[in-house]
N, C-alpha and C positions, 0 to 999 in steps of 0.2 A: 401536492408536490413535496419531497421530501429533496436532500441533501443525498450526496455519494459519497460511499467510502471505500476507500481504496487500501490494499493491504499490501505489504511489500515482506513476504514471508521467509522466512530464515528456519534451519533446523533447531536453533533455542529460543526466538527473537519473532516478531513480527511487528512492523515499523506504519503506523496506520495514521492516513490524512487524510481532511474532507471538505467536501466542497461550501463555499457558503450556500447561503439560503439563494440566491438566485443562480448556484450552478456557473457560477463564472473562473471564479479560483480556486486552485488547491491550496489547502492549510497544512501545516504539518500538525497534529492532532499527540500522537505520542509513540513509543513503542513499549510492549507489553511482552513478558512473557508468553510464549502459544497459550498455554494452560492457562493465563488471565483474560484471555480476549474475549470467549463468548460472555461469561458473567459482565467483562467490561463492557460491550454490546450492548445487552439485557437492561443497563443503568441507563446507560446512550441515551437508548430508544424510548427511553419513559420518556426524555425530554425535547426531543429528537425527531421526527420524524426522515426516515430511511428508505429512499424509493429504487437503489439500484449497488449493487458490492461490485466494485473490480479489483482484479486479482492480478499481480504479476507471474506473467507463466514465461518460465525461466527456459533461455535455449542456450545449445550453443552456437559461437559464429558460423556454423556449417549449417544450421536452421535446427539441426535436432535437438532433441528434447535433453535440456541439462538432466545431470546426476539427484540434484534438490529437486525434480519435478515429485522425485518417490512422499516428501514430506510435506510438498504444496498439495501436491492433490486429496490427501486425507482432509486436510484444512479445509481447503475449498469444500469440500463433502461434505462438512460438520458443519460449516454456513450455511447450504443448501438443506440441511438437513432441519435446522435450527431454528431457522427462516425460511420456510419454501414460499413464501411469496415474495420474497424478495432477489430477482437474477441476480446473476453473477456473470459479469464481461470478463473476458482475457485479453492482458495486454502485454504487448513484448517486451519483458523487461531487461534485454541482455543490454549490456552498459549501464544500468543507472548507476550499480554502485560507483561506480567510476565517476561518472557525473557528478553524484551527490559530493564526492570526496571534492572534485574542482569546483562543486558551488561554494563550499566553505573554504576551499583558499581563495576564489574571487572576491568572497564577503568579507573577505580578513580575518578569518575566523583562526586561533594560534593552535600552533605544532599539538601541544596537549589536548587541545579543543576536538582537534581532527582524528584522537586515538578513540573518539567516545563511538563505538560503535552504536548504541541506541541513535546516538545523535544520526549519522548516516545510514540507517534503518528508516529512522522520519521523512528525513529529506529523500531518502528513493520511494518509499510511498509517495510523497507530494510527488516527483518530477514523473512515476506512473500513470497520479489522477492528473496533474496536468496535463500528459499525454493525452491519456483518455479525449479528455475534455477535448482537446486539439483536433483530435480525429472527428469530432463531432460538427466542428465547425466547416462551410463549404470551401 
């Protein structure tokens, strides 16, 4: 049994949290350049064991497929491609940025604090794999 990681994918940016070792909470892990993620992976995994990737698949409020879906789904391809034993979930990530943004003013987190986009790239991974996770439960 391995850990899940969850990606929150941006056209420069991917914001990536995981679960602990019993699958219970999302962590926020880091965000990475796209172009550092697989080697960052590759390291992960030495240490790591990895049983399942989900992905935020971006819509809009009408249900259709965001404009960012063109730069998610190369992404997700190069995971699957990289990893093919290891699946890939999709989860509906329309609002987290937003959420992530009101997590950090609930936490107190200041005006400067809240311009770090890495930082709300992290937190909208975690609040996708805590989704995830959520959906899992009855």
């Amino acid at each position: 049994m391995g850990r899940i990681i969850a990606f929150d994918i941006g056209k420069k940016r991917v914001g990536i949290a995981v679960t602990d070792a019993s699958k219970i909470i999302a962590n926020g892990l880091t965000t990475l350049m796209v172009h550092e993620v697989l080697p960052f992976l590759d390291k992960y995994m030495e240490k790591e064991s990895v049983e399942l990737f989900v992905a935020g698949y971006a819509r809009q409020t009408n249900g259709e497929d965001s404009e960012s879906m063109r730069f998610i789904q190369p992404f997700v391809q190069s995971l699957k491609n990289k990893y093919p034993n290891i699946p890939v979930e999709w989860v509906d990530e329309r609002f987290t940025s937003q959420l992530a943004f009101q997590t950090m003013i609930d936490s107190g987190i200041g005006k400067m604090a809240r311009r770090n986009k890495e930082l709300i790239d992290k937190i909208s991974a975690t609040i996708i794999l805590q989704s995830y996770l959520e959906s899992l439960r009855p």
